[in-house]
Backbone as CSV, one residue per row, in Angstrom:
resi,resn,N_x,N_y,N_z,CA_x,CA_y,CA_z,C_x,C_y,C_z
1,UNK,24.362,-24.297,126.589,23.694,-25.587,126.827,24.571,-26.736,126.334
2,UNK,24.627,-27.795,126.969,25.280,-28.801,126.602,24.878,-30.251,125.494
3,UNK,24.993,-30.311,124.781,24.249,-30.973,123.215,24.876,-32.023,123.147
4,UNK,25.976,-32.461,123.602,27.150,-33.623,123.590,27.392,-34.298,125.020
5,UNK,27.817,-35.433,124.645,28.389,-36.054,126.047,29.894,-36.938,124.778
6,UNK,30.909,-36.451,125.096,31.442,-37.590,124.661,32.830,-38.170,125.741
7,UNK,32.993,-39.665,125.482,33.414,-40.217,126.155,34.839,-41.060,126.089
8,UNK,35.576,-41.104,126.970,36.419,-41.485,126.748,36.541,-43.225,126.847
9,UNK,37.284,-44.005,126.480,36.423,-45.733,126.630,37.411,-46.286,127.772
10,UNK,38.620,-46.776,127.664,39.114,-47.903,128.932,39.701,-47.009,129.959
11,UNK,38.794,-47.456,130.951,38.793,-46.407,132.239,37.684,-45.581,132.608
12,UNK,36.719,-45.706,131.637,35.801,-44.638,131.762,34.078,-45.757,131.163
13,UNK,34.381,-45.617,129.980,33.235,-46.702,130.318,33.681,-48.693,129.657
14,UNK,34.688,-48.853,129.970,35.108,-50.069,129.741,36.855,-50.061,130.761
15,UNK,36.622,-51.319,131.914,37.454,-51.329,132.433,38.718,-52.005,131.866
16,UNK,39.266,-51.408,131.166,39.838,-52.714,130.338,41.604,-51.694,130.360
17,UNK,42.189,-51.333,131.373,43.331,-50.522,131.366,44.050,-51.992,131.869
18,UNK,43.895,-52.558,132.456,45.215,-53.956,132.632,44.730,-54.786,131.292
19,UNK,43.737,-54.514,130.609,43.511,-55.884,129.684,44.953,-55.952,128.683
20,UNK,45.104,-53.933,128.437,45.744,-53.739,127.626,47.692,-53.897,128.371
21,UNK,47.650,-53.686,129.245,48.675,-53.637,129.827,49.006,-55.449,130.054
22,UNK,48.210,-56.443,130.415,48.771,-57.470,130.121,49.063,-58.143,129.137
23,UNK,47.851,-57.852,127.889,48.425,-57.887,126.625,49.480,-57.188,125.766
24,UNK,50.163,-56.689,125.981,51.210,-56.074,125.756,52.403,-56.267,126.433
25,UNK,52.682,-56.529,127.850,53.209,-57.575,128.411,53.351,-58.901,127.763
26,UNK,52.524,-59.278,127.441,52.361,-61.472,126.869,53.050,-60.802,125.258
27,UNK,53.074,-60.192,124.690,53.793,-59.664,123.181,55.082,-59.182,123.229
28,UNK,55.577,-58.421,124.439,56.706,-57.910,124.337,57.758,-59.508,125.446
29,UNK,56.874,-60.027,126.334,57.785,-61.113,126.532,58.686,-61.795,125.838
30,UNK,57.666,-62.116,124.817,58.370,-62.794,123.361,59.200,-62.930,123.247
31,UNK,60.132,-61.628,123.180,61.497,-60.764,123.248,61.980,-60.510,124.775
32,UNK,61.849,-61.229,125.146,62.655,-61.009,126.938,62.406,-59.316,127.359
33,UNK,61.344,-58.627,127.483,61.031,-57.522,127.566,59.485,-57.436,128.776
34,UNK,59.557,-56.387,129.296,58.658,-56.636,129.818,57.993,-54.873,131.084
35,UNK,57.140,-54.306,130.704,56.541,-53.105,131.137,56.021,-53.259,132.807
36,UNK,57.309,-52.713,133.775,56.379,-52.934,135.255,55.290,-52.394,135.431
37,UNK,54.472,-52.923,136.549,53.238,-52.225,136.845,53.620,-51.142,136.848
38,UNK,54.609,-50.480,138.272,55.028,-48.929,138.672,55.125,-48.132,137.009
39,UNK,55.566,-48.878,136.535,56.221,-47.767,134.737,54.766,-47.584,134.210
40,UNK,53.696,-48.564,134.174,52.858,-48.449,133.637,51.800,-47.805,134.142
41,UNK,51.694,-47.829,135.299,50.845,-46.756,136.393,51.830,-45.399,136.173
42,UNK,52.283,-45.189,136.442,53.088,-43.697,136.094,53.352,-43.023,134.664
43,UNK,54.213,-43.733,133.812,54.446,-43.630,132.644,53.859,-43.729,131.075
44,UNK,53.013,-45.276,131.224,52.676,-45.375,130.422,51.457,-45.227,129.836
45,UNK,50.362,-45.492,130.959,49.024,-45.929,130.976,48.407,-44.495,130.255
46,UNK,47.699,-44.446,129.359,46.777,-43.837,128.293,47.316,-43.461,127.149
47,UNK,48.686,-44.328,126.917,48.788,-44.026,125.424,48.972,-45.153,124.734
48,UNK,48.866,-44.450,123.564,48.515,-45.641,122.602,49.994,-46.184,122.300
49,UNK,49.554,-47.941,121.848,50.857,-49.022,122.011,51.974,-48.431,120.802
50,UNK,51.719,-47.980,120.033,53.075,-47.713,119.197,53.789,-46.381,119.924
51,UNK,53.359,-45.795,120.371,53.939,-44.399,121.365,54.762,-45.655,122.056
52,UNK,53.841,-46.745,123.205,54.662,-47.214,124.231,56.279,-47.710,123.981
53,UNK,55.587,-48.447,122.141,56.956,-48.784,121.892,58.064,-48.169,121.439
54,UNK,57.709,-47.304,121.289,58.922,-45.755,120.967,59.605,-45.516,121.653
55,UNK,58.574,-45.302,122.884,59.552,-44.891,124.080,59.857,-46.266,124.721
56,UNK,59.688,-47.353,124.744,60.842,-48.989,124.787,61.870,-48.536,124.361
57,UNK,61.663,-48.302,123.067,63.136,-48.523,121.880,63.929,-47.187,122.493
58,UNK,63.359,-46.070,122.444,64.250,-45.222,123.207,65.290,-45.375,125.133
59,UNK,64.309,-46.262,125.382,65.216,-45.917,126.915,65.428,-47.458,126.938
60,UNK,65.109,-48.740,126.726,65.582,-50.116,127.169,65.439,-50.685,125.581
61,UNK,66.321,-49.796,124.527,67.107,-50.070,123.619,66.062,-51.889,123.011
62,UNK,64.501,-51.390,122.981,63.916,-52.535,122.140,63.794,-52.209,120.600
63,UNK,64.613,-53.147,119.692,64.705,-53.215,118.461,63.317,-52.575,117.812
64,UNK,63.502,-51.635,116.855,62.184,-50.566,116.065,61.723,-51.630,115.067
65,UNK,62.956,-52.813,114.364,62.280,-53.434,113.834,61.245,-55.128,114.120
66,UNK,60.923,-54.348,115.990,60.080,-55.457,116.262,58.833,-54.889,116.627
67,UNK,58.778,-53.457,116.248,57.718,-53.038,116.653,56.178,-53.295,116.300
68,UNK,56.456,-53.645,114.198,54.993,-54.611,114.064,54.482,-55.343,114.759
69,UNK,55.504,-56.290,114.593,54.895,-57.764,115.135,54.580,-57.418,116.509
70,UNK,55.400,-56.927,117.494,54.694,-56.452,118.627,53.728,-56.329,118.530
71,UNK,53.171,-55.453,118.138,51.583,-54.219,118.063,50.383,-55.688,117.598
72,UNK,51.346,-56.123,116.512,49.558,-56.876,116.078,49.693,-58.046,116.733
73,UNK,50.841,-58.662,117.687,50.052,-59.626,118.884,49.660,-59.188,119.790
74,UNK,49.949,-57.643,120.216,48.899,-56.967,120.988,47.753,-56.794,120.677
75,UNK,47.875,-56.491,120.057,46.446,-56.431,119.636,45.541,-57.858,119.316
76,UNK,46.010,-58.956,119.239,45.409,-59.956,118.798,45.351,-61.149,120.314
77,UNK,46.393,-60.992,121.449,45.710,-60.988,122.946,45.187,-60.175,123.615
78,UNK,44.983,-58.711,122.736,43.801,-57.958,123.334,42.402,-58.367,123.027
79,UNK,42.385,-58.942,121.860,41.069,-59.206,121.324,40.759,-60.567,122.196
80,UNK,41.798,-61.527,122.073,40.981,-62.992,123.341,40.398,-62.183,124.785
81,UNK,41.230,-61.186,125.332,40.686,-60.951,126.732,39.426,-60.202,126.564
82,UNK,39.227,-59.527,125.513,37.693,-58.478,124.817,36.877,-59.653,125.179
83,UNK,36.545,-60.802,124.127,35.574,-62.012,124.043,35.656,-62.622,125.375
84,UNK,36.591,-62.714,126.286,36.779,-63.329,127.293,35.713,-62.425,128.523
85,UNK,35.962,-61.520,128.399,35.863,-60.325,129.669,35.194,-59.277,129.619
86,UNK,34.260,-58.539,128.120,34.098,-57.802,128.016,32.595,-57.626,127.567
87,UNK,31.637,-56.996,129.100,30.320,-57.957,129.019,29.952,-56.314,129.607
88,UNK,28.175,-56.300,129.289,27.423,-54.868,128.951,27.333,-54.798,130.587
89,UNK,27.644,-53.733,130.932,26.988,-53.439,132.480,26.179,-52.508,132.178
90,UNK,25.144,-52.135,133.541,23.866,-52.051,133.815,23.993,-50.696,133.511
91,UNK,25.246,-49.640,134.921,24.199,-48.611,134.834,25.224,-47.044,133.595
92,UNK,26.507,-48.510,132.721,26.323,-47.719,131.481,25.376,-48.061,130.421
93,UNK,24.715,-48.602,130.469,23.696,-49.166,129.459,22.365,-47.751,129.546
94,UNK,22.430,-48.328,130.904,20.757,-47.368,131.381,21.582,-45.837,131.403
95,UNK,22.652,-45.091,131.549,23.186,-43.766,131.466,23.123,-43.735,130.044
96,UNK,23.801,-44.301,129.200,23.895,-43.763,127.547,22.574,-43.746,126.828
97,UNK,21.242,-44.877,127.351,20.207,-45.542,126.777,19.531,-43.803,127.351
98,UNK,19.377,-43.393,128.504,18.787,-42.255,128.990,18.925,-41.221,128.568
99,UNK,20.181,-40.908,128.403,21.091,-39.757,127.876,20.537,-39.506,126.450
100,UNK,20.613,-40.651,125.355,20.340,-40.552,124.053,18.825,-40.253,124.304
101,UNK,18.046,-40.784,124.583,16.237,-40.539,125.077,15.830,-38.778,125.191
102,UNK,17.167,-38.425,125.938,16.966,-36.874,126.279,17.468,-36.175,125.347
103,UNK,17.984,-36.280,123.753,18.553,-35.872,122.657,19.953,-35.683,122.842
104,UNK,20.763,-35.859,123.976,22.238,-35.512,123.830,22.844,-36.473,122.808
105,UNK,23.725,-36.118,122.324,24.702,-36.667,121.076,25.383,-37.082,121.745
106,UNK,25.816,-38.581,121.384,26.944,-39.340,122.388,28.082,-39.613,120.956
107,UNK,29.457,-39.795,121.771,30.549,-40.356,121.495,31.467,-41.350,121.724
108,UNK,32.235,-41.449,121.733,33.324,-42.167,122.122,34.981,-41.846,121.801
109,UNK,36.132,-41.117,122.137,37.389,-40.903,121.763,38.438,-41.604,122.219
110,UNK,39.201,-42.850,121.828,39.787,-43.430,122.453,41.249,-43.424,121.709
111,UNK,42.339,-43.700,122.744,43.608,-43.618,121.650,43.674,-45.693,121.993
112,UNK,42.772,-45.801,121.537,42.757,-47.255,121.323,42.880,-47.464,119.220
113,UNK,43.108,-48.518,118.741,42.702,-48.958,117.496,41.302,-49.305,117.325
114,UNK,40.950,-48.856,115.975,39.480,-49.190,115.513,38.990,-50.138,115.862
115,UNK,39.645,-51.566,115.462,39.188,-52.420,115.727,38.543,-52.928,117.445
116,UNK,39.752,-52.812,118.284,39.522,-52.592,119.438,37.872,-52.062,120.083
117,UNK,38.390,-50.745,119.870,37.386,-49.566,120.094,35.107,-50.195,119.464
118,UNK,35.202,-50.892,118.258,34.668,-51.071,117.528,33.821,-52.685,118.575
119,UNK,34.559,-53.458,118.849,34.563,-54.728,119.408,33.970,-54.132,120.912
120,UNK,34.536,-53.525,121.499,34.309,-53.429,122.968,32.984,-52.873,123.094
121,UNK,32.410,-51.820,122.544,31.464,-51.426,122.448,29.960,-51.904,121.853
122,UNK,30.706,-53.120,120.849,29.296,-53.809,120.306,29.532,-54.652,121.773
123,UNK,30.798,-55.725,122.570,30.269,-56.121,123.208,29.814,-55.767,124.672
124,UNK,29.794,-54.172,124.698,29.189,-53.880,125.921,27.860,-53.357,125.778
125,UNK,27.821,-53.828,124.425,25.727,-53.246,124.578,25.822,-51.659,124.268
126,UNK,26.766,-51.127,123.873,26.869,-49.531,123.753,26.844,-48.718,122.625
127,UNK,27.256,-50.154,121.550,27.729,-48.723,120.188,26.041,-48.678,120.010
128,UNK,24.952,-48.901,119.801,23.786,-48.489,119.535,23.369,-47.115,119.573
129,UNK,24.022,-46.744,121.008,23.745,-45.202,121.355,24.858,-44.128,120.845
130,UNK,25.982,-44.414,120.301,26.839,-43.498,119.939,26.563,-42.974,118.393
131,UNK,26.819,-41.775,118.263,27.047,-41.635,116.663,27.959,-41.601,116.270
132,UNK,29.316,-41.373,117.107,30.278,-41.662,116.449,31.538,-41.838,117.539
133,UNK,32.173,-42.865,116.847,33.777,-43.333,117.354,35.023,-42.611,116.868
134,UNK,35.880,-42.054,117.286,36.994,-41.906,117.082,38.308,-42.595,117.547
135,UNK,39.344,-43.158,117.239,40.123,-43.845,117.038,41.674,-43.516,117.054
136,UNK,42.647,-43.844,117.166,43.811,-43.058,117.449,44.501,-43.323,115.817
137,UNK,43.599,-44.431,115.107,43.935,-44.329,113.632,43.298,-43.278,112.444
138,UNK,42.360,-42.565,113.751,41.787,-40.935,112.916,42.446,-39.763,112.931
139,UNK,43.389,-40.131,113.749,43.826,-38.397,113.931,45.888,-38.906,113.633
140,UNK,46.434,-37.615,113.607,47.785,-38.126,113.591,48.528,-37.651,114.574
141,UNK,47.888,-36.850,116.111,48.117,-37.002,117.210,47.407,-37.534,118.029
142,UNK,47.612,-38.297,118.855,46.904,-38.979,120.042,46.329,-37.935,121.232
143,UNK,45.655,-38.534,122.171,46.041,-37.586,123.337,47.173,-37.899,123.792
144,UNK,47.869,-37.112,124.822,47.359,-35.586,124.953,47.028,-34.577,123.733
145,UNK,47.524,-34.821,123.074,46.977,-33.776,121.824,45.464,-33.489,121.697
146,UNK,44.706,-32.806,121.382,43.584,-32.181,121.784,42.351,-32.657,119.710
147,UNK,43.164,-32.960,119.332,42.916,-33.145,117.876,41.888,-34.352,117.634
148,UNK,41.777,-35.375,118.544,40.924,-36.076,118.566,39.612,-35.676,119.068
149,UNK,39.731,-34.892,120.244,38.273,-34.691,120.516,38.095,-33.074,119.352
150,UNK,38.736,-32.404,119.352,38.449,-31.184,118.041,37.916,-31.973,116.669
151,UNK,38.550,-33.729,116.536,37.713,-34.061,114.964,36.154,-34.307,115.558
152,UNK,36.021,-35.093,116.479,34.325,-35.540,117.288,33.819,-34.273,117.385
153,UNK,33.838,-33.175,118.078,33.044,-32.212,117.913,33.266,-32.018,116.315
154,UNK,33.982,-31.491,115.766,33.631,-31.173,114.742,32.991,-32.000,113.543
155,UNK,32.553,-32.937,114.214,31.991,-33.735,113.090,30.501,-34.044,113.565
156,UNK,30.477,-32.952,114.669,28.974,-33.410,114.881,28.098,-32.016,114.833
157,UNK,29.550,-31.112,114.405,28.924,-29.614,114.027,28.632,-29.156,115.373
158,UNK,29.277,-29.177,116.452,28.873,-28.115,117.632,30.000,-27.486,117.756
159,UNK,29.930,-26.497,119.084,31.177,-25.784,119.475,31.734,-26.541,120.715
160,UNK,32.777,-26.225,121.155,33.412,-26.705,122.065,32.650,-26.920,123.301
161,UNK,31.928,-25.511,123.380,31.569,-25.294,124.879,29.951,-25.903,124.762
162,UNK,29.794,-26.670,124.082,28.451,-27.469,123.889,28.860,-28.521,124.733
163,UNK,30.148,-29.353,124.545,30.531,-30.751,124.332,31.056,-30.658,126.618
164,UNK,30.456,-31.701,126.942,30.845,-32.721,127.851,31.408,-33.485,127.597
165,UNK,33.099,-33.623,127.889,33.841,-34.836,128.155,34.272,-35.396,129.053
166,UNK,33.627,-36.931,129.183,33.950,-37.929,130.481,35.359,-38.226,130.366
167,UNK,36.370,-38.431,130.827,37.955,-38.544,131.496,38.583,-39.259,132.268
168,UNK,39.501,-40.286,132.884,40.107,-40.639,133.726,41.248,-40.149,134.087
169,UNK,41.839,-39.566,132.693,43.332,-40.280,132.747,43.465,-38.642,132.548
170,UNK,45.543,-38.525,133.116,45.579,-36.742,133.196,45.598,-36.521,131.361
171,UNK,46.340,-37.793,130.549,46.362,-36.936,129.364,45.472,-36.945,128.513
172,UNK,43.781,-37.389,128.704,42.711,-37.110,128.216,41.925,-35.966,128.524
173,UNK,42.371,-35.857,130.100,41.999,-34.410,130.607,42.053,-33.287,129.869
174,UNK,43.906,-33.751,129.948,44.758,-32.409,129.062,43.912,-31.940,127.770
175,UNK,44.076,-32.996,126.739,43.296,-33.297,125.842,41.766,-32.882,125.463
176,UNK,41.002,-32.959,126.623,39.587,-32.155,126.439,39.750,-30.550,126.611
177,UNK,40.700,-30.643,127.949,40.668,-28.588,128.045,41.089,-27.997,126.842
178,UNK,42.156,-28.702,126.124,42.932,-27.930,125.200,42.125,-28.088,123.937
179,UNK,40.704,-28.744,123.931,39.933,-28.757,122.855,39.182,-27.358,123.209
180,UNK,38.573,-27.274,124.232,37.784,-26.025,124.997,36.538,-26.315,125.371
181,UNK,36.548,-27.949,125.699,35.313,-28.386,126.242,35.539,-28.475,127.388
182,UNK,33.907,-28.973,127.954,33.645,-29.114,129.609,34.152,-30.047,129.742
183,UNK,34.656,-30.159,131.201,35.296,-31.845,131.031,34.235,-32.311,132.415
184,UNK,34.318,-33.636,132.543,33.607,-34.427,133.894,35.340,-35.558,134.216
185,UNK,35.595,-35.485,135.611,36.744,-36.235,135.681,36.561,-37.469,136.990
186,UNK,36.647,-38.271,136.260,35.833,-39.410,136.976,37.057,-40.445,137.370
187,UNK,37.431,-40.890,138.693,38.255,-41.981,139.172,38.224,-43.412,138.433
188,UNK,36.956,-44.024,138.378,36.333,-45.402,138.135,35.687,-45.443,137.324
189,UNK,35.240,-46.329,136.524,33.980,-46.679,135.501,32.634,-46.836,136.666
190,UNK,33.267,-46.645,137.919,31.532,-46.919,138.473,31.510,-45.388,138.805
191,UNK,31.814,-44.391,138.372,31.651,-43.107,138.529,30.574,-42.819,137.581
192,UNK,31.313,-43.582,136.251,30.089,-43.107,135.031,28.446,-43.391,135.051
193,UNK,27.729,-42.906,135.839,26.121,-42.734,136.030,25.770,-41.630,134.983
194,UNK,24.655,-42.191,135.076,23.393,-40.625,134.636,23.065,-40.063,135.760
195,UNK,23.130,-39.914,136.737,23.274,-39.157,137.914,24.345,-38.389,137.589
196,UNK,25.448,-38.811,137.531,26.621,-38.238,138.107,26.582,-37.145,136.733
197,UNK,26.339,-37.446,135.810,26.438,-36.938,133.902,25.944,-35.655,134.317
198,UNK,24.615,-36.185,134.470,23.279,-35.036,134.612,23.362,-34.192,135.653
199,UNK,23.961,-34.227,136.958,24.439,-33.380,137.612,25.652,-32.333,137.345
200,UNK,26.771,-32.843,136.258,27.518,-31.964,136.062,27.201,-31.431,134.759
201,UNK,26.475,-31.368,134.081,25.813,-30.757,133.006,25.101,-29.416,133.569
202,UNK,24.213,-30.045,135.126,23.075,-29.471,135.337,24.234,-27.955,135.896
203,UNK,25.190,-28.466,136.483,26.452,-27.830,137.515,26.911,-26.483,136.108
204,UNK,27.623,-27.046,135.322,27.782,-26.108,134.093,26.879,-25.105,133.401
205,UNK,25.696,-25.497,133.304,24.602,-24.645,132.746,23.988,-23.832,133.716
206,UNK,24.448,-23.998,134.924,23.760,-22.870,135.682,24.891,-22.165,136.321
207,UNK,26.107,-22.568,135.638,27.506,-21.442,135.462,28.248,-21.883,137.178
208,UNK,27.732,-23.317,138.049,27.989,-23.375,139.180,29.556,-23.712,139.192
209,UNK,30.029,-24.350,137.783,31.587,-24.855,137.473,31.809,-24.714,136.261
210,UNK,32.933,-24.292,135.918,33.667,-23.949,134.910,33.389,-25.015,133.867
């Protein structure tokens, strides 16, 4: 039986994958630098910004000792476009508000920063229903590494094969199988319904999908 839903956040239930990609762009300009769409659709998109800048400094030779200051004006024109842009929609409100009603344990695993992660969710009307957030400042691998969603289950005391995880991206995917949970793999944030939840829950428990 499935006891968990946990979720992954930009891309899944917060559209916010260019928020981060233009803010990080407007920080690395600074420095005559700059992440194409193509690199960032292919390469970069679901990991977290100090990975991105690693691999900068490794292949277009960006100085390691600009990597602070990078990160925390990323992070600090991520936060104007959050307050700017980042407003509760309907039918994740009414999916998590339903979901919790029916006793499932909700989450959230993002290789976003706390703060981030923390902000988006009070302002989408959501952290109410979660019990717990995880953070890419909880674990000391990101995804793909599987260690983030292994601390969320394990901190909510189930087994793997309890836990539903919502997904966009391939290395969150990766990331849930290699925990040994169910995964749900969703294109869009308008994928994420309680329809769509409750059907692949319903799909798993009656052994119709893996």
């Amino acid at each position: 039986m499935i006891k968990a839903v946990i979720f992954d956040m930009d891309g899944v239930l917060i559209e916010a994958k260019d928020w981060h990609y233009e803010a990080l762009n407007r920080a690395l300009r600074l420095f005559g630098y700059e992440i194409s769409r193509y690199d960032h659709l292919t390469t970069f998109d679901g990991l977290p910004t100090k990975k991105k800048l690693q691999m900068l400094s490794a292949v277009y030779d960006l100085p390691v000792m600009l990597h602070d200051f990078i990160n925390e004006m990323k992070q600090l024109y991520t936060m104007e476009i959050i307050y700017t842009h980042c407003k509760p929609q309907f039918n994740h409100e009414y999916a998590l508000s339903r979901l919790r009603a029916e006793g499932y344990r909700l989450g959230v695993c993002s290789n976003s920063v706390r703060s981030t992660i923390d902000v988006m969710m009070e302002k989408s009307a959501l952290l109410e229903y979660l019990e717990l957030t995880i953070s890419n400042q909880d674990v000391t691998r990101p995804k793909p590494d599987p260690e983030m969603y292994a601390l969320a289950i394990g901190k909510m005391g189930l087994s793997a094969s309890e836990c539903l995880i919502v997904e966009d991206h391939d290395n969150g995917i990766k990331a849930a199988i290699a925990a040994g949970a169910h995964v749900m793999a969703v294109r869009e944030t308008t994928d994420v319904t309680y329809n769509n939840i409750i059907k692949r829950i319903s799909d798993i428990e009656q052994g119709l999908v893996a």
